[in-house]
C-alpha positions in Angstrom: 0.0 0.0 0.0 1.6 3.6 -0.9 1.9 6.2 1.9 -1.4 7.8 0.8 -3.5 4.3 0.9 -2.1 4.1 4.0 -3.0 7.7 5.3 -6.7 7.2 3.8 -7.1 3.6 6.4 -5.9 5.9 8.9 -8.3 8.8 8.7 -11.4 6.5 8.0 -10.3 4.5 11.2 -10.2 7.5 13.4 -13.5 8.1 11.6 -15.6 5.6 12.5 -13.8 5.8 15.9 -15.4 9.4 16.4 -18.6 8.1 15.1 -18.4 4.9 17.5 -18.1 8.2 20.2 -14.4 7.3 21.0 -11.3 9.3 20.8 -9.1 6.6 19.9 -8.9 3.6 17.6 -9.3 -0.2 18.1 -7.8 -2.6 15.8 -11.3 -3.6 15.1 -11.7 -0.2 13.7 -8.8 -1.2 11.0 -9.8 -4.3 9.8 -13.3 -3.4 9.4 -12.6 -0.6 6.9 -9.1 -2.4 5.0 -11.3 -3.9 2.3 -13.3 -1.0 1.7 -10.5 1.4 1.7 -7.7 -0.9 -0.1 -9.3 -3.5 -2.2 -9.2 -1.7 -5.5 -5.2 -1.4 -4.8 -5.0 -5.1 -4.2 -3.5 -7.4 -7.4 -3.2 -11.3 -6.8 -1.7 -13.3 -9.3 -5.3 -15.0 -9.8 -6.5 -11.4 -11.4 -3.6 -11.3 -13.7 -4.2 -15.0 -14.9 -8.0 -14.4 -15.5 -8.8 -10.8 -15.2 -12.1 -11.4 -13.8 -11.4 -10.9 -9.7 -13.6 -8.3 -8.5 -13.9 -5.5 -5.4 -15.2 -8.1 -3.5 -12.5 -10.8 -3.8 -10.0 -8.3 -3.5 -11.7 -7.5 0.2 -12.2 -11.4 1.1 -8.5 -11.9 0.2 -7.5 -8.8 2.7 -9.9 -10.0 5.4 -7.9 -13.5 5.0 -5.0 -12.0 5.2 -6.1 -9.3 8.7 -7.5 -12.9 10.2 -4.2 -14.7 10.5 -2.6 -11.0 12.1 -2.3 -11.0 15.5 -3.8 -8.1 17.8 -0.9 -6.4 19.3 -1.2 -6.4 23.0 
């Protein structure tokens, strides 16, 4: 993800922090809005072979991947 993909998780996770009437963010917060906010920057090698993966394999394939990430404590 470039610096700016990055910066847009960021702000829509303090977002939905301020609208969950919090002033800080959960990791919950971050993997609830990674597909939304990074799927269309996501490229497997199955969308190269067939050109046919959509949006929403792109965000199943990131919510695999934030599943096997542990929370840091």
């Amino acid at each position: 993800v470039s610096p700016r993909g990055a910066l847009t998780l960021l702000h829509a996770a303090r977002a939905r922090a301020l609208l969950n009437e919090r002033d800080f963010v959960i990791p919950d917060d971050v993997k609830l809005l990674t597909g939304p906010c990074l799927a269309h920057r996501v490229v497997s090698a199955r969308a190269q072979r067939h050109r046919g993966q959509s949006f929403e394999d792109n965000a199943l394939i990131l919510s695999a991947i934030l599943a096997g990430v542990r929370v840091p404590t």
